[in-house]
C-alpha positions in Angstrom: -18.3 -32.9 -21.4 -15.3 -31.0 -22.1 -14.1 -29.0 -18.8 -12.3 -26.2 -18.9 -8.5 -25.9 -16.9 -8.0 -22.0 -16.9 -4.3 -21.8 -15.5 -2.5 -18.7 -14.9 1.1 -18.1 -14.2 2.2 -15.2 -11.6 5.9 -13.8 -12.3 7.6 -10.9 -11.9 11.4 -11.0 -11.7 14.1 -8.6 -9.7 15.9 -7.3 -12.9 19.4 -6.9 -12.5 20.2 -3.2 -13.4 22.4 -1.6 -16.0 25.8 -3.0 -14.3 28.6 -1.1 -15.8 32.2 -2.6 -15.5 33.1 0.7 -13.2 30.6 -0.5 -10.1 32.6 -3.6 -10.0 33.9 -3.5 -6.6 32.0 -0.2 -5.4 29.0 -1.9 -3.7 26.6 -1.4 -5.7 23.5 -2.8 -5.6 22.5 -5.5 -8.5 18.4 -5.1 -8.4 17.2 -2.0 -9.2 14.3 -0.7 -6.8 14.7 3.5 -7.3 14.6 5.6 -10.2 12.6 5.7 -13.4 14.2 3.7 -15.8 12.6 0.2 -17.2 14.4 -1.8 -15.0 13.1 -0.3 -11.5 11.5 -3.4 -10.0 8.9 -1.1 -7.6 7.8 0.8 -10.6 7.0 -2.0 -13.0 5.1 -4.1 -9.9 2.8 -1.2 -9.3 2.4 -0.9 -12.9 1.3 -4.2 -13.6 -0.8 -3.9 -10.6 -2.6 -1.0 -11.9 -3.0 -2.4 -15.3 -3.3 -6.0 -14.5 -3.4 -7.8 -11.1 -6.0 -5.6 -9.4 -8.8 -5.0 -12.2 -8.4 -8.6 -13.3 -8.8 -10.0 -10.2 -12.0 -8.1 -9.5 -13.6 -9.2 -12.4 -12.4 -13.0 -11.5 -13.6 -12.2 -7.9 -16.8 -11.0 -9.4 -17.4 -14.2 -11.6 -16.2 -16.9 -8.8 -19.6 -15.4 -7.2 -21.7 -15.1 -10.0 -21.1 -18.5 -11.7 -20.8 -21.8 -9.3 -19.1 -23.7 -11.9 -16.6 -21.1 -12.9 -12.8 -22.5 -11.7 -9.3 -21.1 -12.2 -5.9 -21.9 -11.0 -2.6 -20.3 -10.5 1.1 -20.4 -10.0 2.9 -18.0 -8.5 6.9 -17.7 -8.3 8.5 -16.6 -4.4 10.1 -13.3 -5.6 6.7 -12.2 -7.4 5.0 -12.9 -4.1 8.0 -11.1 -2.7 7.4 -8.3 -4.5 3.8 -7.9 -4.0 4.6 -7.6 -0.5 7.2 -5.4 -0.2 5.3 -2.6 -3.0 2.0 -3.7 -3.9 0.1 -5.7 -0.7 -2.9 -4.8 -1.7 -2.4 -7.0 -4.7 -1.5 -9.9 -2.6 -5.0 -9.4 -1.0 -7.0 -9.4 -4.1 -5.4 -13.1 -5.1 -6.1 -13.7 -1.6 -9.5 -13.0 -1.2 -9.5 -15.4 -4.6 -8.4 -18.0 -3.1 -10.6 -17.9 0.3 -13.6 -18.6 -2.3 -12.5 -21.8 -2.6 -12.8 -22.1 -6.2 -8.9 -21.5 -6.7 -6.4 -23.7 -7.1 -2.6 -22.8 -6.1 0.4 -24.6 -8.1 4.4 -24.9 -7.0 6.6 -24.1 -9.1 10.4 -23.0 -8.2 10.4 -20.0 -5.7 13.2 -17.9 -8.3 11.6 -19.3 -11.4 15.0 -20.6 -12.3 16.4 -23.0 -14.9 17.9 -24.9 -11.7 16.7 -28.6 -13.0 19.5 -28.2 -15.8 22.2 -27.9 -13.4 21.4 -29.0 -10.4 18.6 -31.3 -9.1 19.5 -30.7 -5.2 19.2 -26.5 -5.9 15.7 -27.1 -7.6 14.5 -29.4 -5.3 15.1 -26.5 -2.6 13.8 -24.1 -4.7 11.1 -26.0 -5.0 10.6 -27.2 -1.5 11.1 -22.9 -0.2 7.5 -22.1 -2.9 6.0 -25.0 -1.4 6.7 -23.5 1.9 6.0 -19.6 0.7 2.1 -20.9 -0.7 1.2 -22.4 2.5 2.2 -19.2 4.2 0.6 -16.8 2.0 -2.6 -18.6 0.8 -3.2 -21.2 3.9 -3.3 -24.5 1.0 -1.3 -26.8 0.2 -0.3 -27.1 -3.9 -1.0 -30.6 -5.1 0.3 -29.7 -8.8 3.1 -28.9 -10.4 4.0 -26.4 -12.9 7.9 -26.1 -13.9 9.5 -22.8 -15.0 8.5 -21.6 -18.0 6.1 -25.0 -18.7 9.5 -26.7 -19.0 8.6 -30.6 -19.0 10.2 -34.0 -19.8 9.9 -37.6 -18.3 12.9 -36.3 -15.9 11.2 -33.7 -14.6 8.2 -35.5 -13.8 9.9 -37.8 -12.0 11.5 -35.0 -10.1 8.2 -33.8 -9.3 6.6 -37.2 -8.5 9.1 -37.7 -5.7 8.6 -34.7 -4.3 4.7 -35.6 -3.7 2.7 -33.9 -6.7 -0.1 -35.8 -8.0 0.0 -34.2 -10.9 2.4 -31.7 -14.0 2.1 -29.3 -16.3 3.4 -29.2 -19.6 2.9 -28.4 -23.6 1.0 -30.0 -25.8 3.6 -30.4 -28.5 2.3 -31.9 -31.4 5.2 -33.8 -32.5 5.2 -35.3 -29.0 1.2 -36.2 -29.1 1.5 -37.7 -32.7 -2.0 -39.0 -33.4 -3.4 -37.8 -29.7 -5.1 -34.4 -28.9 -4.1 -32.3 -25.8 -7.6 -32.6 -24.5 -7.6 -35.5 -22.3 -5.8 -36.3 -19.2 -2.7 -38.0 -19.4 0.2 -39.7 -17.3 4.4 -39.2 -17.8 6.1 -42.4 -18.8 6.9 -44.6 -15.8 5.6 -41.8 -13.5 2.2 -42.7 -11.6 1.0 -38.6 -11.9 -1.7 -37.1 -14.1 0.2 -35.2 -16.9 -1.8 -32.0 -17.7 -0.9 -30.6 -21.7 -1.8 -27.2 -22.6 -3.9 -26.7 -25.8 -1.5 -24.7 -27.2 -3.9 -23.2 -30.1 -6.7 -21.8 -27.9 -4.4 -20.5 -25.0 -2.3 -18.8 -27.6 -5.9 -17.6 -29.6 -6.3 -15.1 -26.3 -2.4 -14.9 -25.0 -0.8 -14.1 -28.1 -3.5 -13.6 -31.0 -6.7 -11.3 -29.3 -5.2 -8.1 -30.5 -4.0 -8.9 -33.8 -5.6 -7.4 -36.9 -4.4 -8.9 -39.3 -6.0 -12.6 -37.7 -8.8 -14.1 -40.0 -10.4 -15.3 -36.7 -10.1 -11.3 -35.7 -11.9 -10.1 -33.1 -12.0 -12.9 -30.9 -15.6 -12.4 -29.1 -16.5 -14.7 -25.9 -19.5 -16.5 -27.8 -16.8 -17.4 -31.0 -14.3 -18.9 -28.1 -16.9 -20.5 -26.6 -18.3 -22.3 -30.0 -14.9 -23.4 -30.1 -14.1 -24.8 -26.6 -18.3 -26.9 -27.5 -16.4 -28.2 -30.4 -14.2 -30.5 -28.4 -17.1 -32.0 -27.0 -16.6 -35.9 -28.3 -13.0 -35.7 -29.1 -11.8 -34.4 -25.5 -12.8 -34.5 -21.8 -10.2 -31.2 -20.5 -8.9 -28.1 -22.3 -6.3 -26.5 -20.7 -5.9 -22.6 -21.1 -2.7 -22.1 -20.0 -1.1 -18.7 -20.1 0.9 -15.7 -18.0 -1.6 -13.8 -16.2 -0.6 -10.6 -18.0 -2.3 -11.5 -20.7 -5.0 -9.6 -19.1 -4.3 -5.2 -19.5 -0.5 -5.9 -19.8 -0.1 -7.9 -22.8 -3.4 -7.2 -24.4 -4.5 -3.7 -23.6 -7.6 -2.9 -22.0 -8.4 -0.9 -25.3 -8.3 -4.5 -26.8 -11.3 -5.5 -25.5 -9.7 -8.5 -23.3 -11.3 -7.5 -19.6 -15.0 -7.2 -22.0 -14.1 -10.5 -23.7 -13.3 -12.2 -20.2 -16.2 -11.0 -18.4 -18.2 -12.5 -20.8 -16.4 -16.0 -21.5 -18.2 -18.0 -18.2 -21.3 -17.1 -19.0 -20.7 -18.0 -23.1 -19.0 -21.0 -22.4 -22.2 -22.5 -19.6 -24.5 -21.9 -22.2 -23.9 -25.1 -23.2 -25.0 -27.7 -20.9 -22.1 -29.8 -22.0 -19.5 -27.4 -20.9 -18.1 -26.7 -17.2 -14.6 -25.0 -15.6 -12.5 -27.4 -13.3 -8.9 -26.8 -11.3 -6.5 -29.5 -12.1 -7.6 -31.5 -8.9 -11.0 -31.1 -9.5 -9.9 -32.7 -13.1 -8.0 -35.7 -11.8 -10.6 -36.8 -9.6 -13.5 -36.6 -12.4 -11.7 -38.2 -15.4 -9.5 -41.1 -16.5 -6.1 -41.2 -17.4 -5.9 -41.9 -21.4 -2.4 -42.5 -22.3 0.8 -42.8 -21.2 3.2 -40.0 -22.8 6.6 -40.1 -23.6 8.8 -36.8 -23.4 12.5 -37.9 -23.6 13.7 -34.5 -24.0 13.2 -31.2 -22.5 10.3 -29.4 -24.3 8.4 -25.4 -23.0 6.0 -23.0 -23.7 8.1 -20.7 -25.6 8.5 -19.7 -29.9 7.7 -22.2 -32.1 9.8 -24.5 -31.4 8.2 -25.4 -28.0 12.0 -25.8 -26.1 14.2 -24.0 -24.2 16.3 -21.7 -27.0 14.8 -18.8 -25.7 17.1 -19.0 -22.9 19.9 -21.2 -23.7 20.0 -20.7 -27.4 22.9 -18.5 -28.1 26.5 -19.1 -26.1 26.0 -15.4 -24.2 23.3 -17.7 -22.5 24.9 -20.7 -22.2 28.5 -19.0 -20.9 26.0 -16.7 -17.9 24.1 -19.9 -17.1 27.4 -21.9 -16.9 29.5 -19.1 -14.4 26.4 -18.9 -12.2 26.1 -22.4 -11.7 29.6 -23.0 -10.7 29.5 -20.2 -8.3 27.0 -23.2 -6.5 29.1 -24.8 -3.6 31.3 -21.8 -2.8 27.8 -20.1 -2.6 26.4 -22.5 -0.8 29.4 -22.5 1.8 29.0 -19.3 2.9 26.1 -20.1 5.0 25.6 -16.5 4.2 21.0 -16.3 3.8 21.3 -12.9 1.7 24.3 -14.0 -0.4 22.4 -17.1 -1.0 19.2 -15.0 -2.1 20.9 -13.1 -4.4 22.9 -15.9 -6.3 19.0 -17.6 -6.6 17.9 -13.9 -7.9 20.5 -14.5 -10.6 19.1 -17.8 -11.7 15.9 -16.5 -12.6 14.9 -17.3 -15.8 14.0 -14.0 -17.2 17.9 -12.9 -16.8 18.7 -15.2 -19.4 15.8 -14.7 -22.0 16.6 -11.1 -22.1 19.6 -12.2 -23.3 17.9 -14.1 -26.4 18.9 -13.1 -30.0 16.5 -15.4 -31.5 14.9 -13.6 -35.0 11.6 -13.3 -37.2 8.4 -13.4 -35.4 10.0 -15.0 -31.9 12.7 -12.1 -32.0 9.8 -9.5 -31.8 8.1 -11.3 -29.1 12.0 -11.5 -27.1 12.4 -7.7 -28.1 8.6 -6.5 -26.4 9.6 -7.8 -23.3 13.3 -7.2 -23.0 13.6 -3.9 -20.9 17.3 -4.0 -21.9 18.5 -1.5 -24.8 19.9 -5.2 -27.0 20.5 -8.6 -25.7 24.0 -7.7 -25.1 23.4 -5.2 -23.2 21.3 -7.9 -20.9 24.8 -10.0 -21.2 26.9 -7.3 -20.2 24.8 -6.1 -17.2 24.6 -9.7 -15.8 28.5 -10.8 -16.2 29.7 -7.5 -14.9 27.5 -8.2 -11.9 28.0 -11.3 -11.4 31.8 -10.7 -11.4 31.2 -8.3 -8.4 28.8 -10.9 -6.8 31.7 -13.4 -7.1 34.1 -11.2 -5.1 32.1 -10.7 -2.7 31.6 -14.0 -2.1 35.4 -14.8 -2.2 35.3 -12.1 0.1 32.7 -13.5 2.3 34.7 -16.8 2.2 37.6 -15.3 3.4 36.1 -14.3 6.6 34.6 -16.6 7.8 34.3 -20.3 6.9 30.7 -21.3 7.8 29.8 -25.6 8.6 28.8 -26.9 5.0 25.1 -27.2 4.3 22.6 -25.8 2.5 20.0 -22.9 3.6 16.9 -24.0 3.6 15.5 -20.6 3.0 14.9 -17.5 4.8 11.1 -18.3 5.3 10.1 -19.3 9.1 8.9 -22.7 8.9 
């Protein structure tokens, strides 16, 4: 009985605004929120919302009722939650009133969907620790799973997660990792007593990347075809995981594509067969056996074709950003400062840093579509010059006043 583990990841990221090198030192502010350009943070949230969060989560509202068996789950990072609340809260109600059907499962992930477990483990433990904190608030549960930025995943990181209490991780099912395996059974991280949960990489990507395309032989992708497909794993797999960024739906693939059609339909295809059901990742640990023990030494993700993290440390432009914001840790840290904390954490996200990716062929288009930025080094330059200003003021800050050392733990109420 193959189950199906729909998993959708929630993100939108304050983009740091064209920084020219003459606002350095004239206070002005990093994120935009006013204006019309493609980096105004407001106007991109409402228009996802239009075109994404709200009519997909009516038609996901709609099915939880319609179909018992039907079972999704989410992630959602702090400063898209943020966001929600400060310009679209109606959106935040719709994933609400998802959850309160008690078919939903809500992941953790890092509350500024940073690249923090490169540099430093305390920083993503806290980030960590503050989305914990942020889902309970919001959504009244309690995430059981973990899902790292960008479906980053190695032993390490399991073991990270592990001993912050997850029962279970997310992570890609690379093919040179699985060897001879398939990524449609339930597995466990080497050493690490957790469920290991590996996206099936081909039919996630068949609706994320592939729905739209022409030129496809499998094009169009109808719900009945997809669902022939998910029956097929019936004997050779127990889970497939359909993991994938929520825009997929209106965003990513137009409305005009057919996708909201093709979803409506897809429970009601894939039940057909008797053999076939929808599970959360809990639901999924407590039905089936762990298979195999997998070993990921090194750092593998979701992203390109290579399935690691070159989309956002690939070139040294990345690698030079990444390395000044880390350093800027304990003097940051220091300050004892909430909103000066907030911001350096905004700068970590990991969006700030794929913009900045000059990766080519097909993976460079894919980099270009979502990069509001005129050129990758325009990304760069925006970023350094404000995080030069962002280090003064925190020189500035330091100068002031010297706070007791210790880290905030957020500026969430506990």
């Amino acid at each position: 009985m193959p189950s199906v583990c729909f998993y959708f990841q929630v993100h939108q990221p304050f983009r740091i605004r064209r920084y020219s090198f003459f606002d350095i030192g004239t206070n002005a502010s990093y994120f935009s929120e006013e204006g019309g350009d493609d980096l105004n943070n407001k106007r991109v949230m409402k228009k996802v919302a239009e075109k994404c969060y709200l009519p997909t989560n009516k038609i996901l509202l709609q099915l939880l009722k319609e179909y018992p068996e039907f079972r999704i789950s989410f992630s959602f990072s702090g400063v898209s939650i943020e966001q929600m609340e400060k310009y679209a809260p109606e959106v935040l109600k719709s994933f609400r009133d998802l959850v309160d059907t008690g078919k939903v499962e809500v992941l953790s992930e890092t509350y500024y969907h940073s690249l923090a477990f490169l540099h430093s483990k305390e920083e993503f433990r806290e980030q960590t620790e503050m989305n914990k904190r942020k889902i309970e608030e919001v959504f009244s549960v309690k995430p059981r799973m973990f899902r790292c930025t960008e479906l980053a995943y190695s032993n390490d990181i399991a073991k990270e997660a592990k001993e912050m209490g997850f029962e279970g991780i997310l992570g890609e099912g690379v093919d040179q990792i699985l060897g001879w395996r398939n990524p449609n059974f339930l597995y466990k991280p080497k050493d690490v007593d957790m469920s290991l949960f590996l996206k099936n990489y081909r039919l996630s990507d068949d609706i994320a990347f592939r729905f739209s395309e022409r030129t496809w032989k499998e094009y169009p992708l109808t719900a009945d075809k997809f669902a022939r497909w998910i029956s097929k794993v019936n004997g050779n797999g127990e889970i497939v995981n359909l993991f994938m960024d929520y825009e997929t739906f209106g965003e990513h693939q137009w409305e005009d594509t057919g996708i909201f059609e093709f979803l409506k339909n897809l429970p009601k295809e894939v039940l057909k067969n008797k053999d076939n059901d929808f599970a959360t990742l809990t639901e999924c640990v407590e039905r089936y056996s762990i298979k195999d023990e997998v070993d990921v030494p090194y750092i593998t993700s979701w992203a390109d074709l290579e399935r690691d993290l070159s989309a956002w440390v690939g070139n040294e432009m990345q690698r030079d950003a990444l390395s000044k914001l880390y350093k800027m840790e304990k003097d940051v840290i220091s300050t004892g400062d909430e909103e000066i904390i907030d911001t350096w954490r905004k700068f970590q996200t990991s969006d700030q840093f794929y913009y900045m990716s000059t990766k080519g062929m097909g993976c460079g288009e894919v980099h270009n579509y979502f990069n509001p930025y005129k050129s990758p080094y325009d990304a760069f330059i925006s970023f350094m010059n404000a995080l030069n200003d962002f280090k003064l003021k925190v020189e500035d800050k330091k100068k002031k006043k010297r706070s007791p050392k210790g880290r905030s733990k957020s500026k969430l109420k506990k």
